[in-house]
VEXTILUM-766661 format. One line per 2 residues: number of its first residue (from 0); for each residue z, y, x of N, C-alpha, C, CB. Coordinates in Angstrom, 2 decimals, padded with zeros to 5 digits, always signed. Atoms other than C-alpha are relative to their C-alpha. Glycine has a CB too. Example, Ala and Ser with C-alpha at 12.3 -4.5 7.8 and 13.67 -1.06 7.14 Angstrom:
0> +000.00 -001.19 +000.89 +007.80 -004.50 +012.30 +000.00 +001.20 +000.90 +001.25 +000.03 -000.99 ~ -000.06 -001.19 -000.82 +007.14 -001.06 +013.67 +000.73 +001.09 -000.77 -001.42 +000.46 +000.41
***
This chain:
0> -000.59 -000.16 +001.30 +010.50 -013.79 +006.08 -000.99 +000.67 -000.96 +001.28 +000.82 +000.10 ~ +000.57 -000.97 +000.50 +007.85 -011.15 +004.66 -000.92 -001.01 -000.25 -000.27 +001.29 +000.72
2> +000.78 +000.93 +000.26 +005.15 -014.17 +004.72 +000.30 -000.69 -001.55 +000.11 -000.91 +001.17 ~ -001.13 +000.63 +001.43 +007.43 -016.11 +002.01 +000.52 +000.88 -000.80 +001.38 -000.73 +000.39
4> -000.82 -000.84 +001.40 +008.39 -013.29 -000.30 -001.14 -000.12 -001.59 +000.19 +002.23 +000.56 ~ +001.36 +000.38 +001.49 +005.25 -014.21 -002.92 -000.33 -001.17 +000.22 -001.65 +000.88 -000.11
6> +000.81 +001.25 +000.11 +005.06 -018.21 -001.76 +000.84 -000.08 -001.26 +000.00 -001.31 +001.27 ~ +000.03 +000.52 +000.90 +005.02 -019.97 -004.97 +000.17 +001.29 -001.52 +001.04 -001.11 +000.34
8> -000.28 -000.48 +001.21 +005.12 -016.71 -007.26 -001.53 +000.42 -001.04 +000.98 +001.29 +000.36 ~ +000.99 +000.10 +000.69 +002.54 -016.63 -009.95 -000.67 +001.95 -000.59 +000.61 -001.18 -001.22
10> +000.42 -001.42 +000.83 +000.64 -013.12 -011.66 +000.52 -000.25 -001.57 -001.96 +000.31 +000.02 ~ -000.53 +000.01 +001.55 +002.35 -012.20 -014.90 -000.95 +000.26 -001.32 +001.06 +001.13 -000.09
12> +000.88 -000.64 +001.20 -001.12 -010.90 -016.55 -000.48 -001.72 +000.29 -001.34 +001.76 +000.23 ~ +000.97 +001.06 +000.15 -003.29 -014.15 -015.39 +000.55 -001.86 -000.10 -000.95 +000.30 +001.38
14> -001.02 +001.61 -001.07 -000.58 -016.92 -013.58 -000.97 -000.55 +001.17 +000.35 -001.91 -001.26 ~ +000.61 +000.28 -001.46 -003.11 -016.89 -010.52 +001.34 +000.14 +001.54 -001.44 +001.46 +000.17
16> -001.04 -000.02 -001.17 -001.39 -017.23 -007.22 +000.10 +001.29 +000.99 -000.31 -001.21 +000.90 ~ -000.49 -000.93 -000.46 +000.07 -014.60 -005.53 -000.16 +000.18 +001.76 +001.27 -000.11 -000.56
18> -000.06 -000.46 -001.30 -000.70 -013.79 -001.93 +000.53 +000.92 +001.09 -000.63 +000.12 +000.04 ~ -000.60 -001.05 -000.56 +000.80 -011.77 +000.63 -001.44 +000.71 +001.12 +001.59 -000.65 +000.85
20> +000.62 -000.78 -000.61 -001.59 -009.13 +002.18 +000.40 +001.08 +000.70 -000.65 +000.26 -000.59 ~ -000.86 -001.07 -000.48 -001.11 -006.13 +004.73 -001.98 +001.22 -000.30 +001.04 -000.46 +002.29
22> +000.78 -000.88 +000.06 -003.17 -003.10 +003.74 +000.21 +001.64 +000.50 -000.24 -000.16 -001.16 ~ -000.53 -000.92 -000.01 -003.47 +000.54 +004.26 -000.58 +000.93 -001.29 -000.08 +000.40 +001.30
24> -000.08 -000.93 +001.28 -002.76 +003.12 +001.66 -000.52 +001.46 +000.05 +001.45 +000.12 -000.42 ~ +000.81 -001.36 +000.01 -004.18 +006.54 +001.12 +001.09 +001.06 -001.52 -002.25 -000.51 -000.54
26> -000.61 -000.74 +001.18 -002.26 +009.40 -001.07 -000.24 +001.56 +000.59 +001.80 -000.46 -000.34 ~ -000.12 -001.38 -000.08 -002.62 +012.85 -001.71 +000.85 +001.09 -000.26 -000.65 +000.25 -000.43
28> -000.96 -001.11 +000.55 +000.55 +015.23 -001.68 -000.27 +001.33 +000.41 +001.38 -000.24 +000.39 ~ +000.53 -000.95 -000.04 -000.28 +018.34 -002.42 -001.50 +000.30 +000.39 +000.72 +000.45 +000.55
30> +001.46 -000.03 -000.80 -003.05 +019.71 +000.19 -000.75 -000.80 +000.94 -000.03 +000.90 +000.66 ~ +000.52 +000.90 -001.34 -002.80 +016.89 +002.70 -000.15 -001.48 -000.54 +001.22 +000.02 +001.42
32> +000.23 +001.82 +000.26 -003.56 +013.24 +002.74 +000.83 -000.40 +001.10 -001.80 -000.79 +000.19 ~ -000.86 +000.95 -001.07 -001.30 +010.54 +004.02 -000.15 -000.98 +000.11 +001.12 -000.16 -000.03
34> +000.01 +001.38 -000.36 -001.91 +007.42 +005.45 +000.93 -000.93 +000.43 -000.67 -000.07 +000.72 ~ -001.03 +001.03 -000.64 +000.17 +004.46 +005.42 -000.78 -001.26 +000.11 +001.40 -000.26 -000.92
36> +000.66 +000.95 +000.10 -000.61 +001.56 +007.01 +000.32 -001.19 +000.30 -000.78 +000.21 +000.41 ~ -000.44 +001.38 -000.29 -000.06 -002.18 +007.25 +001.03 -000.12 -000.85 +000.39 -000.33 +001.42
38> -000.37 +000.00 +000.85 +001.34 -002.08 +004.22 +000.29 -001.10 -001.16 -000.49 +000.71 -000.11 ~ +000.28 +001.51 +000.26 +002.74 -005.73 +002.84 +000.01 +000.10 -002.11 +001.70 -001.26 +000.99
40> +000.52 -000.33 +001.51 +001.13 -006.32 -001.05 +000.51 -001.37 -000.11 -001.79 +000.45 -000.48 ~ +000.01 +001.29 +000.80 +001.69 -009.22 -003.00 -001.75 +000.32 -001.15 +001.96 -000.11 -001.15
42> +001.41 -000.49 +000.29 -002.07 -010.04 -004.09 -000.20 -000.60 -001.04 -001.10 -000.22 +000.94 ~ +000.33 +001.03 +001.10 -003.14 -011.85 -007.62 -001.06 -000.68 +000.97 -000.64 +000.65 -001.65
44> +001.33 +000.60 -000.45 -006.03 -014.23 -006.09 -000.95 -000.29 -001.33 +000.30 -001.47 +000.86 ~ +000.95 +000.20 +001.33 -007.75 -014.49 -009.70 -000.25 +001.31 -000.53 +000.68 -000.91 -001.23
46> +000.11 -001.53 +000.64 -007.40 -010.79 -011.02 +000.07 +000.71 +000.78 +000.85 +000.50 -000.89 ~ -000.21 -001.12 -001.10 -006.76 -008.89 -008.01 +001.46 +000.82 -000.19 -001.34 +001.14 -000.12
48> -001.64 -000.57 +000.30 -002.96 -007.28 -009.58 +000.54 -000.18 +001.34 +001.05 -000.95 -001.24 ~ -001.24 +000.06 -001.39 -000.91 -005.75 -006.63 +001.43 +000.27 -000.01 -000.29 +001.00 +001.04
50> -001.12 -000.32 +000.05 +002.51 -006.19 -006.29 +000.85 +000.16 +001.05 +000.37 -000.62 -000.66 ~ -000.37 -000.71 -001.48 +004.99 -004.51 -003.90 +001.73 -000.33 -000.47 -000.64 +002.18 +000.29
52> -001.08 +000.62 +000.02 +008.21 -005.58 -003.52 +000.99 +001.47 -000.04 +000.12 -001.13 +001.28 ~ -001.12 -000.85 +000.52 +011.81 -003.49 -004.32 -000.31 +001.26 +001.59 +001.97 -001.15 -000.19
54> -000.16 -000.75 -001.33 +011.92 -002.45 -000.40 -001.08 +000.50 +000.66 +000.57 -000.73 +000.90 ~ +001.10 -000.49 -000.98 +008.86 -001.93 +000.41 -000.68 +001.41 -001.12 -001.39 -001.59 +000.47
56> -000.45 -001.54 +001.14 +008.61 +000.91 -002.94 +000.64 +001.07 +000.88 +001.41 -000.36 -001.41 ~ -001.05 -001.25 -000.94 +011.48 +002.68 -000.85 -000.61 +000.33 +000.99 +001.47 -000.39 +000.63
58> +000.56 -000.45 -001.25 +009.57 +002.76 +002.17 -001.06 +000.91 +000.04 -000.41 -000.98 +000.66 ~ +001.19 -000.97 -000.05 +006.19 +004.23 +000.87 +000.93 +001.29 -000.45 -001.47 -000.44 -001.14
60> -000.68 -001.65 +000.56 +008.52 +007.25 -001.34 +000.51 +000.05 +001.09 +001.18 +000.31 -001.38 ~ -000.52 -000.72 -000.98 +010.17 +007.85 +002.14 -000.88 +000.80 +000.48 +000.52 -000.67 +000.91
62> +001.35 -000.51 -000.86 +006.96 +007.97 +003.78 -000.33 +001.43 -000.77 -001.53 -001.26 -000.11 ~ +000.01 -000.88 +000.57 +006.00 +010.06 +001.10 +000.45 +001.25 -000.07 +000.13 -000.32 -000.51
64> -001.36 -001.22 +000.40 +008.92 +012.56 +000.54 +000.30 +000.71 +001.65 +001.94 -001.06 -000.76 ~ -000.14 -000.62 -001.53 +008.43 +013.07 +004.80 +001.28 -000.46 +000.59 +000.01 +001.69 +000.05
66> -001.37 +000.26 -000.49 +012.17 +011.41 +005.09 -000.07 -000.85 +001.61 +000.81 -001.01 -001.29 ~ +000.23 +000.25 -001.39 +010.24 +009.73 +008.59 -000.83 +000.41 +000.16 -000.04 -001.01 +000.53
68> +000.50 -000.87 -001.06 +008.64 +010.88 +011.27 -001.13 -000.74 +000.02 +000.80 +000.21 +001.38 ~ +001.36 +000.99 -000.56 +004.63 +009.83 +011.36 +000.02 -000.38 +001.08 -001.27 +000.50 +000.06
70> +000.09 +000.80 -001.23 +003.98 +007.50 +014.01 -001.14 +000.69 +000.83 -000.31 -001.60 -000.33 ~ +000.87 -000.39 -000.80 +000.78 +009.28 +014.70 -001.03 +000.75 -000.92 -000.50 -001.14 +000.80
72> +000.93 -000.40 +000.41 -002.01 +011.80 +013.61 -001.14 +000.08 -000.06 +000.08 +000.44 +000.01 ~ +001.39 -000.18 -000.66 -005.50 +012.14 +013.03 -000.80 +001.05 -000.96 -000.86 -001.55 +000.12
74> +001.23 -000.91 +000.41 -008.02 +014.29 +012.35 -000.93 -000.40 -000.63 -000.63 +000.52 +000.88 ~ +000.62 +000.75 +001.11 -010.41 +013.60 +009.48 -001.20 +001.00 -000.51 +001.16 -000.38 -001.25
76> +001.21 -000.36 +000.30 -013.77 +015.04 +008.95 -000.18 +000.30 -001.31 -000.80 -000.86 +000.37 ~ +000.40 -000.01 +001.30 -014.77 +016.69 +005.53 -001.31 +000.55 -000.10 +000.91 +000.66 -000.80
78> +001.59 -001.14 +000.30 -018.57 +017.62 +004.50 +000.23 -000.18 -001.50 -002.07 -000.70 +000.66 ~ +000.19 -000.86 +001.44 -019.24 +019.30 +001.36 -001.47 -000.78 +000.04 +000.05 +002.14 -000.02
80> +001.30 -000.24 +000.66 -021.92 +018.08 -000.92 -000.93 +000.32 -000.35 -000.16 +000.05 -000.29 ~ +000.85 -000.81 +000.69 -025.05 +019.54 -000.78 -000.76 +000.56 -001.49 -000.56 -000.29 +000.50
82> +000.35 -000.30 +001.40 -026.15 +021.24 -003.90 +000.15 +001.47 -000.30 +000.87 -000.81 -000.96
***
């Protein structure tokens, strides 16, 4: 079903065709970073414009807002800029 939610829908800035892609997302609340991933986009193929469907909105602000439980953690390396 998720394959077919962007066949035949066009981009509203260009009218290129619309693709369905799975990506992962990156956000910063507050002090931490959160990763979501496999994340289904609707893609422009001429302009690049991403669009995300009604339900899948609700899912990242859950993710977001902590309303589920991460699937899994990781640890993430930071170096400072010399200078």
């Amino acid at each position: 079903m998720a394959e077919k939610l962007w066949q035949g829908e066009t981009c509203e800035y260009c009218g290129g065709e619309i693709v369905e892609k799975h990506v992962t997302m990156h956000r910063k609340i507050k002090d931490n970073y959160i990763l979501l991933e496999n994340v289904p986009e609707g893609v422009c193929t001429q302009c690049g414009t991403c669009y995300y469907s009604a339900n899948v909105l609700k899912t990242i602000e859950e993710n977001l807002r902590g309303c589920r439980k991460a699937s899994r953690e990781v640890v993430v390396p930071v170096y400072a800029w010399p200078g």
